[in-house]
C-alpha positions as CSV (number, residue, x, y, z in Angstrom):
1,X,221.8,48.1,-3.3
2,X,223.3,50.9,-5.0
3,X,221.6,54.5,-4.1
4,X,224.7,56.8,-6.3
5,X,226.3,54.4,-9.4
6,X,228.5,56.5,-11.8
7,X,229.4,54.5,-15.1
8,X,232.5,55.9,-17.0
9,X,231.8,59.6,-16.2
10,X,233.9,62.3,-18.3
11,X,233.4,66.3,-17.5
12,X,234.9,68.9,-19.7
13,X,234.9,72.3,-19.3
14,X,235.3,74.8,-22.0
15,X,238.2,77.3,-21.0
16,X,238.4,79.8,-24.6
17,X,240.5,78.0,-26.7
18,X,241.1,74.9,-24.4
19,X,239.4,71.9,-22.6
20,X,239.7,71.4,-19.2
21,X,239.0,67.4,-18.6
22,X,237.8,67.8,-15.1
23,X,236.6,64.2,-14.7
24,X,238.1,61.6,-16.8
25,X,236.1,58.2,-16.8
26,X,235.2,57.9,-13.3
27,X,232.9,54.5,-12.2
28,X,231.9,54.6,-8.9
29,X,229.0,53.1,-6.7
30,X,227.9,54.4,-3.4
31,X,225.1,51.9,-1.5
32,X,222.8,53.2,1.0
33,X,223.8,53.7,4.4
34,X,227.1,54.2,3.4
35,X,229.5,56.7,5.1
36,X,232.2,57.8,2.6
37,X,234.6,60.6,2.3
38,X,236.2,61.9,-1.3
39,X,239.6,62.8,-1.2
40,X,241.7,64.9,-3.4
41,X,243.9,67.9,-3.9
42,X,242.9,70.5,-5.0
43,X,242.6,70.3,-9.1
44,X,241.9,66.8,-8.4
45,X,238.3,66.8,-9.4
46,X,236.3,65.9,-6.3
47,X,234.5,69.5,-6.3
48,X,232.9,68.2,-9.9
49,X,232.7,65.0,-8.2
50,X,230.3,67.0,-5.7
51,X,228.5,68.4,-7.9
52,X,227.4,65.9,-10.4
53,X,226.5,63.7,-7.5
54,X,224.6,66.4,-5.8
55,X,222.7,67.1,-9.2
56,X,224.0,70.3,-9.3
57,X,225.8,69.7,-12.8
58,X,225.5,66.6,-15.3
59,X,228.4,64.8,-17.0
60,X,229.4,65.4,-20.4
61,X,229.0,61.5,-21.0
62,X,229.1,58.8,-19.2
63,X,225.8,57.9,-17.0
64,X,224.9,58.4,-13.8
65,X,222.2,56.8,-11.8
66,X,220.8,58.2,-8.4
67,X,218.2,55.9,-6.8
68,X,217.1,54.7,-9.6
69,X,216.8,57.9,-12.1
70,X,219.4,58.8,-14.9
71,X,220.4,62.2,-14.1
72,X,222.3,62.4,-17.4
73,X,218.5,62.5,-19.1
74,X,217.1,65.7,-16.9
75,X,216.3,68.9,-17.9
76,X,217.2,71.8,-15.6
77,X,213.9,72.0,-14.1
78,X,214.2,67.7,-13.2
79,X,217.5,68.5,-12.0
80,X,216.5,70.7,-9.4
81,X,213.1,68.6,-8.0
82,X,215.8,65.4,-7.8
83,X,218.3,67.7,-6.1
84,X,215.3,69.1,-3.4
85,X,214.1,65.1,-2.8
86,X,217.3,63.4,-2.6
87,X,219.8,65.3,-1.6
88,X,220.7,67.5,1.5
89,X,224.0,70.0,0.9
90,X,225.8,71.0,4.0
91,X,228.5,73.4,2.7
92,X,231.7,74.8,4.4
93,X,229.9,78.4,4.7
94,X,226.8,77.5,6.4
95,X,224.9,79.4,3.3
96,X,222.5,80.6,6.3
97,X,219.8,83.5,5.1
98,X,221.3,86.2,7.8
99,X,217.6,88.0,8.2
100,X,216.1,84.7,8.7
101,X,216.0,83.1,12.1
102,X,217.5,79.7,12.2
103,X,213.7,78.1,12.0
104,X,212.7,79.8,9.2
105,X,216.5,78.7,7.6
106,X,215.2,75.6,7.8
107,X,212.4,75.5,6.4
108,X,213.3,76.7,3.1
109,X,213.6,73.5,1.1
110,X,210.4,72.5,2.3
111,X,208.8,76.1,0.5
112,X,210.8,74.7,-3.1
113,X,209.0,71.4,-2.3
114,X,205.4,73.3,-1.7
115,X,204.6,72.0,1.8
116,X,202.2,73.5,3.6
117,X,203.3,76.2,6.9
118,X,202.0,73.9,9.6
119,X,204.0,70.7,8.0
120,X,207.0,73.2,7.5
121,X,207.2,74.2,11.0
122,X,206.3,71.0,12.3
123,X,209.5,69.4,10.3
124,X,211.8,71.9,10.5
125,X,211.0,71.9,14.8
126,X,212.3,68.0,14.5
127,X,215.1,68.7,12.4
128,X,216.2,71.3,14.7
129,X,216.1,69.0,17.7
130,X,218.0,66.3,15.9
131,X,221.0,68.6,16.0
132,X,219.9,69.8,19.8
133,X,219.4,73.2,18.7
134,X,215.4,73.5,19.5
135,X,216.6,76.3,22.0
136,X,218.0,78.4,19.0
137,X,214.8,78.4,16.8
138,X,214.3,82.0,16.7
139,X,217.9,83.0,17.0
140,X,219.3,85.1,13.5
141,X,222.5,83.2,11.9
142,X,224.9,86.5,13.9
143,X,223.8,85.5,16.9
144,X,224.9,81.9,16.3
145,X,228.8,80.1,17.1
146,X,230.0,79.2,13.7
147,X,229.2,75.3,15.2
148,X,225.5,76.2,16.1
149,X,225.2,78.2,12.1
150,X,227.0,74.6,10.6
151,X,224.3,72.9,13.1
152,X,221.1,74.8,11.3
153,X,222.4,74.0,8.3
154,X,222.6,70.4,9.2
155,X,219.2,70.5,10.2
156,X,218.4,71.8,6.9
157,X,220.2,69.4,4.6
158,X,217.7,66.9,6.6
159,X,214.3,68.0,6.8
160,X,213.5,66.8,3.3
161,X,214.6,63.7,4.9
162,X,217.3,63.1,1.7
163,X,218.6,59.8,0.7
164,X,221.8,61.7,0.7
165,X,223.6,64.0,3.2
166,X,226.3,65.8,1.1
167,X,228.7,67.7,2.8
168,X,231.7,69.6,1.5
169,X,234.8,70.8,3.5
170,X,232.1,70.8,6.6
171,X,234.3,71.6,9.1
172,X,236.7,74.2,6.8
173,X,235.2,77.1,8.9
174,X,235.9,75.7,12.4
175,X,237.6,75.4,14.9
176,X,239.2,72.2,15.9
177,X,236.9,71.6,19.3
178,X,233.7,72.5,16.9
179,X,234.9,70.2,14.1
180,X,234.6,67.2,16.3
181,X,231.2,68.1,17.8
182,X,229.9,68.4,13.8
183,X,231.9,65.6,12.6
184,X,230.2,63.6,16.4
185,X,226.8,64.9,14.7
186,X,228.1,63.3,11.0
187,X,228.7,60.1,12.9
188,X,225.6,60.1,15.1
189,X,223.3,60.4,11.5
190,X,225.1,57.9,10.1
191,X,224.1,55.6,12.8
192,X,220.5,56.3,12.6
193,X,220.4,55.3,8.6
194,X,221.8,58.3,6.8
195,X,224.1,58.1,3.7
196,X,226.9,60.4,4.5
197,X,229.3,61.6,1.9
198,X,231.9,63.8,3.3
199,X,234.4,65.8,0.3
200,X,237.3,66.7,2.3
201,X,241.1,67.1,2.2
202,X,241.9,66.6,6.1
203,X,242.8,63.0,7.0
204,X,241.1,63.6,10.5
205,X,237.6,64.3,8.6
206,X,238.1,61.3,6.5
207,X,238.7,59.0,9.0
208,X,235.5,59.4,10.7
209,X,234.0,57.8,7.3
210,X,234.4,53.8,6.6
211,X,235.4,54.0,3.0
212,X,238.1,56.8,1.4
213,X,237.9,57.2,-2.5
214,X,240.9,59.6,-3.5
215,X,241.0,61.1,-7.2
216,X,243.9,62.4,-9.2
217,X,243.3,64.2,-12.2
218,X,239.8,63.3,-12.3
219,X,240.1,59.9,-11.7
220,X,239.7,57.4,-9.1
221,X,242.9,56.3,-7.6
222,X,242.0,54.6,-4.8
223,X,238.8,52.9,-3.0
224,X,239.2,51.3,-0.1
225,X,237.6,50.2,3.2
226,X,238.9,52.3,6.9
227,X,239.6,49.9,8.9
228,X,238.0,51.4,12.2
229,X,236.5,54.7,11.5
230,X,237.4,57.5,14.1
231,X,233.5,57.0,14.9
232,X,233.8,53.6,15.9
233,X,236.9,54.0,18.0
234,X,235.2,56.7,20.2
């Protein structure tokens, strides 16, 4: 069962007097419980990749379907409740509120979603101890290791409990010992269920995922199966 399926996706951008054909016909599907990594150089097109499949942008034709509901067809305001429900961003600079404890960081896709405080802070409490960090609560993002901010913001891509875990250049800001505990934590998630899609353009990160799609020039140029995923060989 297909939770992402992308049918013949073009994006343009407007640049003045030229077009910029960031995405040119792309067809993908993604099922759940999948762990896959996007490929590219830079240019290639896998940052508007990202951000169409995170609802964060919609294609200029083409359709695409996420669990069921064709994002092409939503307003801005659609966009963002599908984005809050389905999707959890990890991003490769933590986006951490730095006057907000790493609780309260959290929580804050649970406020967009309206939950109520005793929900929040029950949630966010769990999320927290699924990346071991249920020491670090009430600790602000300075007086965090970069792993331990990437960690909170882990924790935040899941407390909505996503369909999706989208995570972009994850490990960009780290350092090589720190990468492997996050990309441990990547592996550990996808073993209890999660989809994980990793954008990346380190081999390393991408072999931890079981299927590599690499784009050039906003296509897809190759799909194909890893044949034993760096989490499976540990």
């Amino acid at each position: 069962m297909s939770i992402i399926e992308l049918h013949d996706v073009h994006k343009l951008y407007d640049m003045g007097a030229e077009k910029v054909r960031a995405l040119n016909g792309v067809d993908l599907a993604i099922g759940k419980g999948e762990y896959v990594a996007i490929m590219g150089a830079s240019g290639s097109g896998k940052s508007t990749l990202m951000n169409l499949v995170g609802c964060l942008d919609t294609p200029s034709s083409g359709s695409y379907v996420l669990n069921g509901t064709a994002v092409e067809k939503l307003n801005d305001q659609e966009l963002a409740a599908i984005r809050n429900k389905e999707i959890g961003f990890v991003f490769q600079t933590f986006n951490l509120l730095a006057r907000t404890d790493a609780l309260q960081n959290v929580e804050l896709p649970l406020i967009y979603a309206g939950t109520s405080k005793k929900d929040r802070r029950e949630r966010a409490q769990k999320a927290l101890a699924r990346v071991g960090l249920t020491d670090r609560a009430h600790h602000l993002p300075n007086e965090l290791s970069g792993g331990q901010r990437q960690r909170v913001a882990i924790a935040r891509a899941l407390v909505n409990d996503p369909s999706i875990l989208l995570a972009d250049e994850p490990t960009g800001n780290l350092d090589t010992t720190t990468s492997t505990e996050i990309m441990q934590l990547f592996d550990e998630l996808h073993r209890m269920g999660n989809t994980v899609i990793l954008v990346t353009h380190e081999a390393e990160i991408a072999a931890h995922a079981e299927r590599k799609i690499v784009l050039r020039d906003g296509k897809v140029v190759s799909d194909v199966a890893v044949a034993e995923p760096a989490a499976a060989a540990h």
